[in-house]
C-alpha positions as CSV (number, residue, x, y, z in Angstrom):
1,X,156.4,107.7,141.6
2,X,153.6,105.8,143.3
3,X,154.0,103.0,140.7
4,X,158.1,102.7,141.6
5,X,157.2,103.0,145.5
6,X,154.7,100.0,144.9
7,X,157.3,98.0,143.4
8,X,159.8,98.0,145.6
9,X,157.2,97.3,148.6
10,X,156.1,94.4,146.6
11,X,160.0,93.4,146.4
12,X,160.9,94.3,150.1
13,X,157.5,92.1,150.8
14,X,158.5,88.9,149.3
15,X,162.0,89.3,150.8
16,X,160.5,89.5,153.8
17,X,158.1,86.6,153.5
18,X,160.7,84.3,152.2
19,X,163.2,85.5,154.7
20,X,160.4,83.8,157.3
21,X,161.2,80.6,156.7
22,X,164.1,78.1,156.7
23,X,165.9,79.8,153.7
24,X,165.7,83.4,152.8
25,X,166.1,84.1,148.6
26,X,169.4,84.2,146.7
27,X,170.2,87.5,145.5
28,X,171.5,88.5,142.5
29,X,172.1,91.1,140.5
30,X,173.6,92.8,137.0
31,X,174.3,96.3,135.6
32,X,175.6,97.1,132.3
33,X,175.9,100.4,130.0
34,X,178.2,102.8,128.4
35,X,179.7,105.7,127.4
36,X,178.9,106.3,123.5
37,X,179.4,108.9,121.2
38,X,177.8,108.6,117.7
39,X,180.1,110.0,115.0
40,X,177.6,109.5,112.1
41,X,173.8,108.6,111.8
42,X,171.1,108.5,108.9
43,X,169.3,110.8,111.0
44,X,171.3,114.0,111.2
45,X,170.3,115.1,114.4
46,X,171.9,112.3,116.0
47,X,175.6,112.7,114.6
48,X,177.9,113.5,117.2
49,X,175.5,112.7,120.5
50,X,177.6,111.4,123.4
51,X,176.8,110.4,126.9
52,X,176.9,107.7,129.7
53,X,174.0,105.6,129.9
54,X,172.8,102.5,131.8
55,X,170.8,99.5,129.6
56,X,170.0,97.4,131.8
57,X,169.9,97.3,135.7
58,X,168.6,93.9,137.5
59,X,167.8,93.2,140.6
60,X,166.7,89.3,141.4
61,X,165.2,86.9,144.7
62,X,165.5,83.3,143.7
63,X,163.6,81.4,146.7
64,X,163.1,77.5,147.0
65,X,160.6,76.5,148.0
66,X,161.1,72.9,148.6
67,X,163.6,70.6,146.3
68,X,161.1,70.0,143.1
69,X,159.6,74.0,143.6
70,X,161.3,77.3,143.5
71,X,159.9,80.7,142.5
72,X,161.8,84.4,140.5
73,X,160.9,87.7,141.5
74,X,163.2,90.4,139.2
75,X,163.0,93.6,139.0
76,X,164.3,95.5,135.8
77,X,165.5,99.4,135.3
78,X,165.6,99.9,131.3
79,X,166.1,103.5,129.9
80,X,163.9,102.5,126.5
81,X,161.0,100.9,129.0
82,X,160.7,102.1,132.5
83,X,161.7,105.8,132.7
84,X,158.8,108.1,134.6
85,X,157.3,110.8,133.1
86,X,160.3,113.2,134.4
87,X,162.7,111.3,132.1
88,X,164.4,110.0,135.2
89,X,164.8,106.3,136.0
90,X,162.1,103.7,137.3
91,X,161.9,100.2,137.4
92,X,159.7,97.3,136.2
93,X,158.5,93.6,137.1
94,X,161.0,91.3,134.5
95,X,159.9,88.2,136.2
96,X,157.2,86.9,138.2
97,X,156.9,83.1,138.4
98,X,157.0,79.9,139.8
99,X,158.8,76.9,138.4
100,X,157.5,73.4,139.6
101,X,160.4,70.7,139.3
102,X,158.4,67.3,137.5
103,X,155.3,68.4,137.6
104,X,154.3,66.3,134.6
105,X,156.5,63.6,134.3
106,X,159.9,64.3,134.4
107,X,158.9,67.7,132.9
108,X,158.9,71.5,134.4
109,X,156.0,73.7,134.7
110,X,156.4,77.4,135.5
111,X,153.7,79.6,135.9
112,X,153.1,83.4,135.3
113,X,155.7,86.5,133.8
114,X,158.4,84.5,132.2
115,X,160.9,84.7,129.3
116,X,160.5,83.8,125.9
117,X,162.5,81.2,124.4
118,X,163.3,82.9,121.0
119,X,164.8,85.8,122.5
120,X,166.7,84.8,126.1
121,X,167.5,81.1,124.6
122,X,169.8,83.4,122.0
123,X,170.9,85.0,124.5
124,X,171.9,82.2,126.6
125,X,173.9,80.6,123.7
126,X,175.3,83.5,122.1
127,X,175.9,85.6,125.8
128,X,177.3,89.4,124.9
129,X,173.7,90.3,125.9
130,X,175.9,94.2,126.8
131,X,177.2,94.1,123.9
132,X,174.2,93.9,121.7
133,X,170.9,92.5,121.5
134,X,169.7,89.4,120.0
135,X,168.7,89.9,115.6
136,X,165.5,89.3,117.1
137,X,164.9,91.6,120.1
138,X,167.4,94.4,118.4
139,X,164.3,94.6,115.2
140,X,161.7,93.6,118.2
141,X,160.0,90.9,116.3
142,X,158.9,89.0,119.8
143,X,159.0,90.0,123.4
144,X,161.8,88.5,125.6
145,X,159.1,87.7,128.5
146,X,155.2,87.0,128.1
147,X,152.8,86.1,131.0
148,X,151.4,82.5,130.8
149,X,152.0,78.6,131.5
150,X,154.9,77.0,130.1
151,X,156.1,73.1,130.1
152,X,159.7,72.6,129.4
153,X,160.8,68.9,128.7
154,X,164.4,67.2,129.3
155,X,164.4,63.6,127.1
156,X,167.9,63.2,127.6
157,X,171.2,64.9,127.9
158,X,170.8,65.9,124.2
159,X,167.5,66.4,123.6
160,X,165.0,68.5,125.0
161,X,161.7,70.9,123.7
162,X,159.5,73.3,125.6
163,X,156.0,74.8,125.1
164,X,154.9,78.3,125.9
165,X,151.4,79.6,125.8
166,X,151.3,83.4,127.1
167,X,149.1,86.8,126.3
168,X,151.4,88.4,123.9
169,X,151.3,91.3,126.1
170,X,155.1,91.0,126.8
171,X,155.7,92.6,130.5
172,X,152.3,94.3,130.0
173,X,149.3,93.0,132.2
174,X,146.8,90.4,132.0
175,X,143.4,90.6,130.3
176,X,140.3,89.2,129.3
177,X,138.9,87.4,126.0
178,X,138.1,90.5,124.2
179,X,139.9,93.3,126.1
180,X,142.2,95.8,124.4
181,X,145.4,97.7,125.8
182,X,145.1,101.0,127.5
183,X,146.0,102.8,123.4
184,X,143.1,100.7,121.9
185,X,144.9,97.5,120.0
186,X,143.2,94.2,120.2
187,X,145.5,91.4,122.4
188,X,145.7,87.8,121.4
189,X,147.2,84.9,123.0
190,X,150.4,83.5,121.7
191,X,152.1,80.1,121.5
192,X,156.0,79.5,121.4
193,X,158.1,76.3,121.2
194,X,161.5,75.3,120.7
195,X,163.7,71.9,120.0
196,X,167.1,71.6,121.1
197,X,169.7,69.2,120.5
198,X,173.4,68.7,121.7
199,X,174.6,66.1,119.4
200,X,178.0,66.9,121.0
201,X,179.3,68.9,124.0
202,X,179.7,72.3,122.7
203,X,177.7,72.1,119.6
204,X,173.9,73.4,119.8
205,X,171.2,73.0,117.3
206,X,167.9,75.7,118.0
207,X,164.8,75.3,116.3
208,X,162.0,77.7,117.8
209,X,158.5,79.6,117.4
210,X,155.8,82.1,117.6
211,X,152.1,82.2,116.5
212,X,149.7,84.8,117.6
213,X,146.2,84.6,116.8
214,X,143.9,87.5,115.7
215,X,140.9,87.6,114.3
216,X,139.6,85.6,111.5
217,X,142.9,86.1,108.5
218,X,145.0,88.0,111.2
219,X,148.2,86.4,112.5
220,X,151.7,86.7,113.0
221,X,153.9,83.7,113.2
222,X,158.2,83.2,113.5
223,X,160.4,80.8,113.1
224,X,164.0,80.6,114.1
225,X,166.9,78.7,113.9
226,X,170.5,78.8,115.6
227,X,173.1,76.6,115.3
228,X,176.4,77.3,117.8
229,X,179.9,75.6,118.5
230,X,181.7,76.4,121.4
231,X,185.0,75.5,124.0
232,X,187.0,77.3,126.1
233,X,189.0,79.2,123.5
234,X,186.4,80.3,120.8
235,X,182.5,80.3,119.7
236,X,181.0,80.6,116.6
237,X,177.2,80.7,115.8
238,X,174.7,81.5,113.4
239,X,171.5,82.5,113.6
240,X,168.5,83.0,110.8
241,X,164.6,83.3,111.7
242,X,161.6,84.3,108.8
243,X,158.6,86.6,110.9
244,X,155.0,86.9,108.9
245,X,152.4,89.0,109.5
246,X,149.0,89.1,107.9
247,X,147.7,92.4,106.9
248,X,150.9,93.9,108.3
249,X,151.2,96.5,105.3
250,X,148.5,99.3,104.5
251,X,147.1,97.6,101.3
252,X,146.3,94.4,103.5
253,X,149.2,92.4,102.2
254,X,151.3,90.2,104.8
255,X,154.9,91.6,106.3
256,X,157.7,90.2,105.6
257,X,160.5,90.2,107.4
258,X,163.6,88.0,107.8
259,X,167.2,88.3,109.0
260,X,170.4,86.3,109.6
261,X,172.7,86.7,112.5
262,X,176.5,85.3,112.8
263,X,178.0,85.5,116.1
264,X,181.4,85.0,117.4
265,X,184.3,85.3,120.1
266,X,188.0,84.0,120.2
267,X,189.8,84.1,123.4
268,X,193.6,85.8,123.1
269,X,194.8,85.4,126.1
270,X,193.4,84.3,129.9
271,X,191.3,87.6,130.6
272,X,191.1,89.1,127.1
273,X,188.8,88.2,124.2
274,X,187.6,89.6,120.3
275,X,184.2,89.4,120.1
276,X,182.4,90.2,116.7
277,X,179.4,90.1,115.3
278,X,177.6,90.7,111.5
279,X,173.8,91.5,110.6
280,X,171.3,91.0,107.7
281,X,167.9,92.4,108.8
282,X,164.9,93.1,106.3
283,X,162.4,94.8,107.6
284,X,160.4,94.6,104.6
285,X,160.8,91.7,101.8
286,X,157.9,93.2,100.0
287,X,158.8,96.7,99.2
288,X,162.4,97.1,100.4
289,X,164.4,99.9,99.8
290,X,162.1,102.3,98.8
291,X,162.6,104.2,102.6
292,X,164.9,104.1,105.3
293,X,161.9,102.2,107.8
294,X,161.9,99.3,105.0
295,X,165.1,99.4,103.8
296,X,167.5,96.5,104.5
297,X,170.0,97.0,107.0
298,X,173.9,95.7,107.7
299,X,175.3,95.5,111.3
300,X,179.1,94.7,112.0
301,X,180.2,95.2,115.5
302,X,183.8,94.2,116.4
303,X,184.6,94.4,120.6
304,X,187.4,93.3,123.0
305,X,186.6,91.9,125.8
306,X,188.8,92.5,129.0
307,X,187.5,90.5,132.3
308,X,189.1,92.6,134.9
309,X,187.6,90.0,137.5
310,X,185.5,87.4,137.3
311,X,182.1,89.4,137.0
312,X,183.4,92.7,136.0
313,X,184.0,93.3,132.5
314,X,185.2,96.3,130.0
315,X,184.3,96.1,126.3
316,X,185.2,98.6,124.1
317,X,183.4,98.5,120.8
318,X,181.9,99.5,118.1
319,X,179.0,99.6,115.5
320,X,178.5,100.3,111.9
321,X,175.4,100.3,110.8
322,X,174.6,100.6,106.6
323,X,171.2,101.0,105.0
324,X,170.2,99.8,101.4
325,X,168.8,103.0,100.8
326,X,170.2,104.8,98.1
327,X,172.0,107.9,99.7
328,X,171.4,107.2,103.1
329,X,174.5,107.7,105.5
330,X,175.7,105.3,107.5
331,X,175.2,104.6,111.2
332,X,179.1,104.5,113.2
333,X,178.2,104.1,117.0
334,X,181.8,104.1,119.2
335,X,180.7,102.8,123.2
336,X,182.8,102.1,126.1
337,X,180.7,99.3,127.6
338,X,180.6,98.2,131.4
339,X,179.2,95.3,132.7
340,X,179.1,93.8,136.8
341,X,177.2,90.9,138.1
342,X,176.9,90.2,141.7
């Protein structure tokens, strides 16, 4: 409880502070979740749960500071991160940073907790974020926010590339050289970057990256690619990224794991849209298939889309979920999604 008081002081205290001058902050905010009811699951004891749930609550201040500087504050309520010991809601800091307009050259340097491009740059391109998460973030093979110094750099309307160097401690807090988490595990700085060109308008080409560095033979290194069409009346996308990591298995060999995403949406009328979505995730190239936890997994989700207003939106959907796994039952996940942005 103390933690969740603190936070919202320190929210309530920048508003205020940035209330003092010229302009007060922009607000903002999004909600999104469901009602679900799981009619099949590999694990047995989860067949025929049901229930409303939020994923994810946001609450934002956007504050410029002057026309080349502007600063995020965002607070985040997530049932899988930020619940208190009772079970019952709490929230977390998303974003902490500031974002300085040229700073070197014609290129932007924002400073402290910020997202990662190889999770929210998905995001951005594919959107359905309510839907579904990212290949990526739904396996969690990076963080979506780290705490560091990034550079991002426009060349021109089609090309631009960005650098990231953080503490691979996601939303976590900052530490020293040689300081380990509060359960024990070593930290190590990581480094991201990403290419993107717009040959055309519509048409996006992704090329991004992780390395974190461990001790001498220790590291764990991603790449990604995406490449996405879009207009007003359809999108279609693909994305496919490769994830090592040294020592990753109990006999000291690397991890290997890799998946491919393809994404899409057509629009049938004004307000109404089909949205779908298939998965190829393996979680281990090495020894797949031997257990459910390495065995290869298939997603297709299939959703309509009805904008009842601008920022309010009702998706009916659902998931099915197959594993490579000899046996193993399939996952079939039926969801009444909500989402509202203000």
């Amino acid at each position: 409880m103390k933690k969740l008081s603190l936070l919202l002081f320190s929210f309530l205290v920048f508003a205020g502070l940035v209330n003092a001058q010229d302009k007060g902050p922009k607000f903002s905010g999004l909600m999104f979740g469901d009602y679900y009811y799981i009619t099949s699951n590999h694990d047995a004891t989860q067949t025929n749960l049901q229930a409303f749930e939020f994923r994810r609550i946001y609450l934002t201040a956007d504050y410029t500071i002057s026309n080349d500087m502007w600063a995020r504050f965002r607070l985040e309520s997530d049932p899988t991160a930020s619940n208190l010991g009772n079970g019952k809601l709490s929230t977390m800091v998303k974003d902490a940073f500031l974002d300085w307009k040229n700073a070197v050259g014609n290129g932007d340097l924002a400073i402290g907790l910020q997202g990662t491009w190889n999770i929210n740059m998905a995001e951005g391109i594919f959107g359905y974020r309510p839907l579904e998460k990212t290949i990526q973030d739904l396996h969690g093979i990076s963080a979506s926010r780290d705490l560091g110094i990034s550079l991002t750099q426009k060349f021109s309307d089609a090309f631009s590339a960005g650098l990231l160097l953080g503490n691979n401690t996601g939303n976590g807090d900052s530490f020293l050289p040689g300081q380990t988490t509060n359960t024990g595990q070593a930290r190590y700085k990581s480094g991201y970057l990403f290419l993107q060109f717009i040959p055309t308008s519509g048409f996006t080409i992704l090329l991004d990256g992780q390395y974190s560095g461990a001790p001498a033979s220790k590291y764990a290194k991603t790449g990604d690619v995406i490449v996405n069409y879009a207009t007003k009346e359809f999108s279609l996308g693909a994305q496919g990224f490769v994830n090592a990591i040294d020592h990753g298995e109990a006999d000291g060999s690397t991890l290997q794991r890799n998946g491919i995403s393809l994404n899409g949406w057509v629009g049938l009328s004004d307000n109404i849209r089909f949205v779908a979505r298939y998965d190829s995730y393996t979680p281990d190239a090495n020894t797949k298939n031997t257990t459910i936890a390495n065995s290869t997994q298939n997603l297709i989700m299939g959703a309509l889309d009805f904008a009842v207003r601008k920022n309010v939106h009702i998706m009916p959907n659902i998931e099915y979920t197959s594993y490579g796994l000899s046996g193993s039952k399939a996952d079939v996940l039926l969801r009444a999604t909500f989402f509202f942005s203000f």
